[in-house]
GUTORDREN-930393 format. One line per 4 residues: number of its first residue (from 1); for each residue x, y, z of C-alpha. Coordinates in Angstrom, 3 decimals. Example, Ala and Ser with C-alpha at 12.3 -4.5 7.8 and 13.67 -1.06 7.14 Angstrom:
% residues 2
1> 12.300/-4.500/7.800 ~ 13.670/-1.060/7.140
***
This chain:
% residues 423
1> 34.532/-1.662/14.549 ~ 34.868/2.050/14.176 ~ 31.349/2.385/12.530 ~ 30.217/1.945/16.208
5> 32.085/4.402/17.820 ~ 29.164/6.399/19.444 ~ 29.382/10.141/18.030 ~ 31.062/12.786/20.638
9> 28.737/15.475/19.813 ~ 27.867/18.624/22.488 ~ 24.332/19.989/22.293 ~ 24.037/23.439/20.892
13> 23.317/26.312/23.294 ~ 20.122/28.055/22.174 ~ 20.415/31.645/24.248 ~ 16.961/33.821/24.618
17> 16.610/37.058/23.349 ~ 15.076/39.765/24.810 ~ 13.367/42.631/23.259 ~ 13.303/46.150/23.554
21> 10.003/48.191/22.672 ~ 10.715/51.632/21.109 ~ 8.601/54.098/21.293 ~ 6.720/53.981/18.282
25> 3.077/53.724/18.429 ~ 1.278/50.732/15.805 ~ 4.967/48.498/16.001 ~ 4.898/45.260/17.009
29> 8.011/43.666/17.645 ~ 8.594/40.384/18.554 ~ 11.131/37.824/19.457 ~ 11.362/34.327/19.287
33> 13.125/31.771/21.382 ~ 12.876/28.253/21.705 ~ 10.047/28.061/23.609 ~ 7.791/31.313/23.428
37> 6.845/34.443/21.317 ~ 7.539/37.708/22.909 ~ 5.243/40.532/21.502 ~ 5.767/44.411/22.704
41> 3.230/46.632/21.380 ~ 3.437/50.525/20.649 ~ 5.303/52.470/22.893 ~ 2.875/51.170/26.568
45> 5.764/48.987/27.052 ~ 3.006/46.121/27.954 ~ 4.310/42.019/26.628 ~ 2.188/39.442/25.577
49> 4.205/36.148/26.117 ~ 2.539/33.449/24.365 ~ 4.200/29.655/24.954 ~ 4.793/27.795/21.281
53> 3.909/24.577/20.560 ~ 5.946/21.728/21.725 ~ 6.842/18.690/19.889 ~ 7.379/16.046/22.183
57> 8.989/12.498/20.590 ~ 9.116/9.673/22.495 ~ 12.417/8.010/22.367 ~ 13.988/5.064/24.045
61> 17.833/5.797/25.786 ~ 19.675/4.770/23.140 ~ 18.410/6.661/20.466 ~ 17.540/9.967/22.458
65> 20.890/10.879/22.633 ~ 21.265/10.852/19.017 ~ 18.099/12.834/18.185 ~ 19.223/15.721/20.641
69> 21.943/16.011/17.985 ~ 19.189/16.817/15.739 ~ 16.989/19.156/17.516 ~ 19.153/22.355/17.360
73> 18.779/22.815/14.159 ~ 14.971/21.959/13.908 ~ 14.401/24.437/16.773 ~ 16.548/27.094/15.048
77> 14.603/27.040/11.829 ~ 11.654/26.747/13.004 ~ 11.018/28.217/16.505 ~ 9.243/25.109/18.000
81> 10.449/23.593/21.228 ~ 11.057/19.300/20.901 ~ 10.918/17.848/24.524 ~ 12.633/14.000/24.257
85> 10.588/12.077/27.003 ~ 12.569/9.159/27.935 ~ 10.638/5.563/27.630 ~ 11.250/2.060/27.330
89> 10.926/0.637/24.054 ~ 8.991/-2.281/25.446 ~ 6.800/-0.268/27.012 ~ 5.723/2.421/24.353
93> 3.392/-0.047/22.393 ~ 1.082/-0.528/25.067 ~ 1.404/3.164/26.488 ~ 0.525/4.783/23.230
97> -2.234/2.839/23.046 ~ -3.710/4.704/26.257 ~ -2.215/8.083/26.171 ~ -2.621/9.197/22.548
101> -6.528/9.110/22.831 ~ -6.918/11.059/25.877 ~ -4.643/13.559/24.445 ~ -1.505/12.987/27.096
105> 0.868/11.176/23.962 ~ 3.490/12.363/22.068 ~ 3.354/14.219/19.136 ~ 5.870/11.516/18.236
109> 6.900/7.921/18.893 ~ 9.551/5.208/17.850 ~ 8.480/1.426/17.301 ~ 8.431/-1.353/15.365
113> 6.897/-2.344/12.069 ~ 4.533/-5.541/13.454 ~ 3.081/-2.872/15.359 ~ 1.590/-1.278/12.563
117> -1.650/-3.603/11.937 ~ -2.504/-2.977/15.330 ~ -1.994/0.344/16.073 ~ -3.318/1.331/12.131
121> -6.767/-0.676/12.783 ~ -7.107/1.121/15.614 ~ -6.594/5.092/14.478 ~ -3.679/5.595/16.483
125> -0.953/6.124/13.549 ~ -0.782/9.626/11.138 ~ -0.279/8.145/7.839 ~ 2.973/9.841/6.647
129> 3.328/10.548/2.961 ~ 7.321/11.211/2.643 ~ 7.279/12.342/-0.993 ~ 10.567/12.510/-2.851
133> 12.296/11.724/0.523 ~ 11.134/7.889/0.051 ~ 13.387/7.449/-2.398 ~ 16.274/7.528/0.011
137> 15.218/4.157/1.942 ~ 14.989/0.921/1.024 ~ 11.997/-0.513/-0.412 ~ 11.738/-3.776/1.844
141> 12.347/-1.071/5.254 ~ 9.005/1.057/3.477 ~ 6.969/-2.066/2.696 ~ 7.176/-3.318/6.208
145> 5.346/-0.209/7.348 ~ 2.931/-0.209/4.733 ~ -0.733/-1.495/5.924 ~ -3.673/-1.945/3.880
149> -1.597/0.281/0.705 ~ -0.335/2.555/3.151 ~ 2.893/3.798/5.003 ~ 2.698/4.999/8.353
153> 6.465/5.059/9.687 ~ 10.130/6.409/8.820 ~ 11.994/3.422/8.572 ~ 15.633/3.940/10.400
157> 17.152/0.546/11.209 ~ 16.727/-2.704/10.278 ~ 17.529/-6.062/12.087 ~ 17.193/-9.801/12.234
161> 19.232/-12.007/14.129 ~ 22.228/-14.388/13.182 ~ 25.109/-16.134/14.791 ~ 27.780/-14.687/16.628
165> 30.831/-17.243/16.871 ~ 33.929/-16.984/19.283 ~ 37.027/-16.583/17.203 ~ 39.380/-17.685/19.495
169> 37.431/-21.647/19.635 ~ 36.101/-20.972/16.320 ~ 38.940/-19.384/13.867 ~ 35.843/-20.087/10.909
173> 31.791/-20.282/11.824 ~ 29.874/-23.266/10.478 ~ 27.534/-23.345/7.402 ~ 25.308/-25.788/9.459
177> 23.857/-26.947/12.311 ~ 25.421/-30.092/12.379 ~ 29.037/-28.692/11.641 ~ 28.403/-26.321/15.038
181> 27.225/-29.670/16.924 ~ 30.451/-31.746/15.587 ~ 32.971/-28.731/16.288 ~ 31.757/-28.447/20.056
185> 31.958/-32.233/20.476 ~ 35.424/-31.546/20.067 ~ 35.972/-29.242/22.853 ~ 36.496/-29.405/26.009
189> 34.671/-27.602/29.092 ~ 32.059/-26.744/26.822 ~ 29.263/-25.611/28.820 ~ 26.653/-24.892/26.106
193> 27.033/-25.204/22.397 ~ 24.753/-22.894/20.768 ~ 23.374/-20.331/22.852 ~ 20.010/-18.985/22.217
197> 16.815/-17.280/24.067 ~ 13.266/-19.866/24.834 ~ 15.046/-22.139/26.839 ~ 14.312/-22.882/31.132
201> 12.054/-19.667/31.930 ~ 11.799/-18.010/28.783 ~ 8.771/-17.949/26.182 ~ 10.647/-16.725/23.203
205> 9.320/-17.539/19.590 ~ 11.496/-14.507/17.744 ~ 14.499/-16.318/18.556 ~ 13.308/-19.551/17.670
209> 11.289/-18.824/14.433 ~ 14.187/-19.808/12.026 ~ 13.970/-23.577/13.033 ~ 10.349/-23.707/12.377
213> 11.174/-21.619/8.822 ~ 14.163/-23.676/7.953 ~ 11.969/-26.785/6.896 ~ 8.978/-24.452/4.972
217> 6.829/-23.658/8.083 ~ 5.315/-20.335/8.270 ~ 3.113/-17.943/10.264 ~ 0.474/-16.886/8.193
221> 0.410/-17.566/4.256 ~ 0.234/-14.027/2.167 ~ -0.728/-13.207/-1.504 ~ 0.080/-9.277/-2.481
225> 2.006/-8.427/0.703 ~ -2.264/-9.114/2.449 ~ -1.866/-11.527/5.070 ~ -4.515/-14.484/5.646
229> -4.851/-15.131/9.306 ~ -7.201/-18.076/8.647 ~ -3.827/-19.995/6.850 ~ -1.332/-21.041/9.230
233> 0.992/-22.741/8.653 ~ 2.932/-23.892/11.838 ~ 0.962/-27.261/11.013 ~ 2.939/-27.770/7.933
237> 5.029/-30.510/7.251 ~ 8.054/-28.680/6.931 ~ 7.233/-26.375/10.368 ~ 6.818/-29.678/11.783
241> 10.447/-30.894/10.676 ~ 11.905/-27.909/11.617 ~ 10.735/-28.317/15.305 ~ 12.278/-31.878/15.927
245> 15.096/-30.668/13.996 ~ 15.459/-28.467/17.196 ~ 14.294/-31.231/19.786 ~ 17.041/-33.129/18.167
249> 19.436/-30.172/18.733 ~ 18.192/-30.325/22.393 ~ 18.294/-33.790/22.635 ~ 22.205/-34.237/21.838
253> 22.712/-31.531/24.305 ~ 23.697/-28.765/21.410 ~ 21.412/-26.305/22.815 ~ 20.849/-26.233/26.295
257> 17.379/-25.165/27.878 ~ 18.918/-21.692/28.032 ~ 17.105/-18.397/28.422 ~ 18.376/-14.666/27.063
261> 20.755/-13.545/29.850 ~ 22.093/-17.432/29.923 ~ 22.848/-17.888/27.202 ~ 24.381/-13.766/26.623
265> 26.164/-14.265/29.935 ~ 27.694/-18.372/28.854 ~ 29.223/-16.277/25.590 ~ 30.733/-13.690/27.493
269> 32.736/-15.394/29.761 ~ 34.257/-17.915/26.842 ~ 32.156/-21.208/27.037 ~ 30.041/-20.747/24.665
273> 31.039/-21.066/20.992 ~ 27.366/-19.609/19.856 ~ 24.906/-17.111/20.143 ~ 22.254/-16.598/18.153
277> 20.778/-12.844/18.681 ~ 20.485/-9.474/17.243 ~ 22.168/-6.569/16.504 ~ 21.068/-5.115/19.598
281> 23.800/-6.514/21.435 ~ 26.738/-5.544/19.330 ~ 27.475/-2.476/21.464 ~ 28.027/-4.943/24.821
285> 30.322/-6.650/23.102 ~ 32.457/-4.166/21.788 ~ 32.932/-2.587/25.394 ~ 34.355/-5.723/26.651
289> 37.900/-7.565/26.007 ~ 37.220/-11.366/27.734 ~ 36.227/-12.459/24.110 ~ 37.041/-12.457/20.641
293> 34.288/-12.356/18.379 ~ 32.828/-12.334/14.500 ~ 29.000/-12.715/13.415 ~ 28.066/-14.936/10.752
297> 24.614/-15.928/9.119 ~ 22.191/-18.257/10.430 ~ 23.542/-21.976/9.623 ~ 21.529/-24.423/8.115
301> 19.165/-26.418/9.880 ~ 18.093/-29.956/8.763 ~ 19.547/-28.759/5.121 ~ 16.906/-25.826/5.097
305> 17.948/-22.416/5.347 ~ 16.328/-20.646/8.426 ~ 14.526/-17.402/7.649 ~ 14.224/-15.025/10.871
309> 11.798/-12.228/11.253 ~ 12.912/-9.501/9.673 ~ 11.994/-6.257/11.815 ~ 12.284/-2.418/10.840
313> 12.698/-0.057/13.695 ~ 10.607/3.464/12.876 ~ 9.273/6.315/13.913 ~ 5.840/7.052/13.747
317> 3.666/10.373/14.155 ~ 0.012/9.944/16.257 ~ -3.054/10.210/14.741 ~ -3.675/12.369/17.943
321> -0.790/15.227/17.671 ~ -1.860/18.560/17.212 ~ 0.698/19.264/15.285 ~ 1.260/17.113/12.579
325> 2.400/19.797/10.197 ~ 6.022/20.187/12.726 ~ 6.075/16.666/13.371 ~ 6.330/15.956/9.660
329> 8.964/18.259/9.026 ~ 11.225/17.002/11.602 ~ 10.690/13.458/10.616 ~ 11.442/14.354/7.320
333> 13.202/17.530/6.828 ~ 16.012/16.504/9.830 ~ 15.439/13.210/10.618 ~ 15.770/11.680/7.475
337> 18.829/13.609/6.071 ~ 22.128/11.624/6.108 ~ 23.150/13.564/8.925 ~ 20.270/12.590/11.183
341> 20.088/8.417/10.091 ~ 24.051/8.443/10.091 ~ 23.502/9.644/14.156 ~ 20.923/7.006/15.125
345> 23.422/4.288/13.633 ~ 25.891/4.817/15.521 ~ 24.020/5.109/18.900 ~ 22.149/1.850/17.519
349> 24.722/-0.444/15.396 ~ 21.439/-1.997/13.543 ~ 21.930/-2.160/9.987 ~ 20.488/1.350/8.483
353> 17.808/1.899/6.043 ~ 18.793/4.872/4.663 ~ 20.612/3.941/1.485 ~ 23.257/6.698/1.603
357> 24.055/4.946/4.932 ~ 23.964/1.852/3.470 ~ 26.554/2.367/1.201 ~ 28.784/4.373/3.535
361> 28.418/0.767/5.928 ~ 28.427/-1.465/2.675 ~ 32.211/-3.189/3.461 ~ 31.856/-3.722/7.331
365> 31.990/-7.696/7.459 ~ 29.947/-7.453/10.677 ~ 26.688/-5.159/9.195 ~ 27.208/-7.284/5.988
369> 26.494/-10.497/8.384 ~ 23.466/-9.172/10.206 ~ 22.376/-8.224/6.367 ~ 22.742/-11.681/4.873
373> 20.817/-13.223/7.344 ~ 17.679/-10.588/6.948 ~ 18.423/-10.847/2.780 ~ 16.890/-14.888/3.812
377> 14.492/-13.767/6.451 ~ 10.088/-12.655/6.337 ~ 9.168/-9.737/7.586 ~ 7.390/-10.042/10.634
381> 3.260/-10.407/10.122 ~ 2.457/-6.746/10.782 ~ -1.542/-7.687/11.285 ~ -3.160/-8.311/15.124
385> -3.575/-11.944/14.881 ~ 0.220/-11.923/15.395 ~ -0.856/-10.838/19.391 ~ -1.674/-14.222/19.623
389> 1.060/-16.063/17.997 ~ 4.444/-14.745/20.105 ~ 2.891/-16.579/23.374 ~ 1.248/-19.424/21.788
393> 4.209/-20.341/19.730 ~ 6.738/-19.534/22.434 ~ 5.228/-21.264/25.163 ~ 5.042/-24.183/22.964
397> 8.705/-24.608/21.740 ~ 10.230/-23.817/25.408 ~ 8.858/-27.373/26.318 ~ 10.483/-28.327/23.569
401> 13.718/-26.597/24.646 ~ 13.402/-27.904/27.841 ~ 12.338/-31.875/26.810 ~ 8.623/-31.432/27.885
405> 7.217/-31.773/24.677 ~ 7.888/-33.196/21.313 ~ 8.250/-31.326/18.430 ~ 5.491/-32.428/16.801
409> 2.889/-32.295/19.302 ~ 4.448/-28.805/19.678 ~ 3.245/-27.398/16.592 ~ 0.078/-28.829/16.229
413> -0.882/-27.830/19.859 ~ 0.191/-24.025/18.350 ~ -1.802/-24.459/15.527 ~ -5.102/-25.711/17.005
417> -4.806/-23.354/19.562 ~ -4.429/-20.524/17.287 ~ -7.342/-21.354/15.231 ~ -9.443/-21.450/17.851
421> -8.449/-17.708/18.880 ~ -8.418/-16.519/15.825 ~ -11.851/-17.721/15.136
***
């Protein structure tokens, strides 16, 4: 695991300078720091301080740490201040959304790529042309920020879930469903067999989107990367067989009415063979010792293979920043370079999109599992209708997960209900 080791790096020391006029009438000297120009004039001895621009990025913990790595330099070369304002990732959809119009946003913002549809239709991205610098990322981590024919985000990490497997109860992890089921039956003091988020209080669709995919089903049906919100297709036949394959799975006690921290917390302390999740939650389990684990690709379900959503982490520039021209180069001039995606790895762990990355990750047997499970996954719709999907469909399969409802009824009630707000 020693791609995950977080980086030791110190923060570089930026020291002011001062000036000294001379007394030479018409000079005009001036000195730059980080965060001001210092002008004296002739030989009066009189300053004019005038305060630079600041570029202020909006950044999540775990990946501020890794972009103050980066800032030195930027601020070195080009004499304009970055504040890193510290806020939730969950949160930064929904504050952008209010801030960036009345001018009190960042200049920059990380997020994710079904935000784009939204947040495009509504003015709030800067389209970002990266030039000769796209060539360094992969095409599906572009194409998921591309909407309507154009990008709006530097892709930097990549993710869809898959199966983590104890390897102390399971020396090999299951190609199916069924093969999980029948190696649980025989254990003993099993608590839960699979773990996974949706279950008891949770409304969780991401995590359970692979059972309805596994048999066909979809979200909405595409032609030319366009989405068509008026075909859904959790109605479908196989979307249909998916979800009793998972009231099934409920119904022989295989997955237990579980929700997130359940099922994370059942895994950690040993009596829980499975967990299905993401990448996210690689760097908790390499700080503890309890458990000995592996990750493996989705099994299949019913015989189908189960395609999650496929999400690409980003960072995007607003529409609103008054000053585009610095936020562009530090996206791309610092940002991008090997030195600046190879930091946000390994304060992340998410498989990188940066190819030189890529290949520098390629033999890790963990990043190669989170990889072959997005290599069967769909990216995830990037258009607004999906605002009404995540509850809808969530709220749906929990009763499901917790033997309210039958699979059937549960995707048809989705469907219908869908239409009807989408209409």
């Amino acid at each position: 695991m020693s791609w995950l080791a977080v980086l030791s790096l110190s923060l570089l020391a930026i020291a002011a300078c001062s000036s000294t006029a001379r007394p030479v009438p018409t000079t005009v000297e001036t000195t730059t720091t980080s965060t001001q120009t210092t002008t004296t004039v002739g030989g009066s001895g009189s300053t004019v301080v005038t305060p630079m621009e600041d570029l202020v990025v909006w950044a999540d913990e775990v990946h501020a740490g890794a972009l103050e790595t980066i800032v030195p330099a930027f601020e070195e070369r080009t004499g304009v201040h970055v504040i890193i304002e510290l806020v939730d990732f969950g949160s930064i959809r929904e504050q952008i959304g209010a801030a960036g119009p009345s001018g009190e946003g960042p200049d920059i913002f990380i997020g994710a790529s079904d935000w784009v549809g939204e947040l495009g239709a509504k003015g709030i991205l800067e389209p970002l042309q990266l030039g000769s610098v796209g060539e360094d990322f992969t095409v599906s981590s572009l194409g998921a920020l591309t909407y309507d024919g154009i990008l709006f985000g530097l892709p930097y990490a990549i993710e869809a879930i898959a199966m983590y497997y104890n390897t102390d109860l399971v020396p090999n992890p299951p190609t199916t469903m069924e093969d999980a089921s029948a190696l649980c039956s025989a254990m003993a003091d099993i608590t839960n067999c699979v773990g996974i988020s949706g279950g008891g209080d949770s409304s969780d669709a991401y995590h359970l989107y692979p059972f309805v995919s596994a048999g066909g089903g979809y979200i909405f049906g595409s032609k030319d990367d366009i989405y068509d919100p008026t075909d859904i297709g959790l109605d479908s036949a196989g979307a249909i067989a998916g979800a009793q394959a998972l009231e099934a799975l409920v119904r022989t006690g295989t997955i237990a009415p579980t929700n997130y921290q359940g099922a994370k917390s059942q895994f950690l302390d040993g009596t829980e063979p499975f967990w299905i999740t993401g990448p996210w939650e690689l760097g908790s389990l390499v700080n503890q010792t309890a458990v000995n684990w592996s990750v493996a690709k989705l099994p299949k379900i019913a015989g189908g293979i189960p395609r999650p959503f496929v999400g690409v982490q980003a960072f995007f520039v607003s529409s609103f920043s008054e000053n585009k021209a610095s936020a562009r180069t530090f996206l791309l001039d610092f940002v991008a370079s090997e030195t600046g995606m190879t930091a946000l790895f390994a304060a992340d762990g998410r498989p990188p999109t940066h190819k030189a990355v890529v290949a520098a990750v390629a033999g890790d047997p963990i990043i190669a599992a989170f990889g072959a499970s997005a290599a069967d996954g769909v990216p995830i719709p990037n258009i607004s209708e999906m605002d009404s999907v995540w509850r809808t469909l969530g709220d749906n399969l929990q009763l499901v997960r917790n033997s309210q409802l039958d699979g059937r009824t549960a995707m048809l009630d989705t469907t219908a209900t869908l239409r009807e707000s989408i209409k």
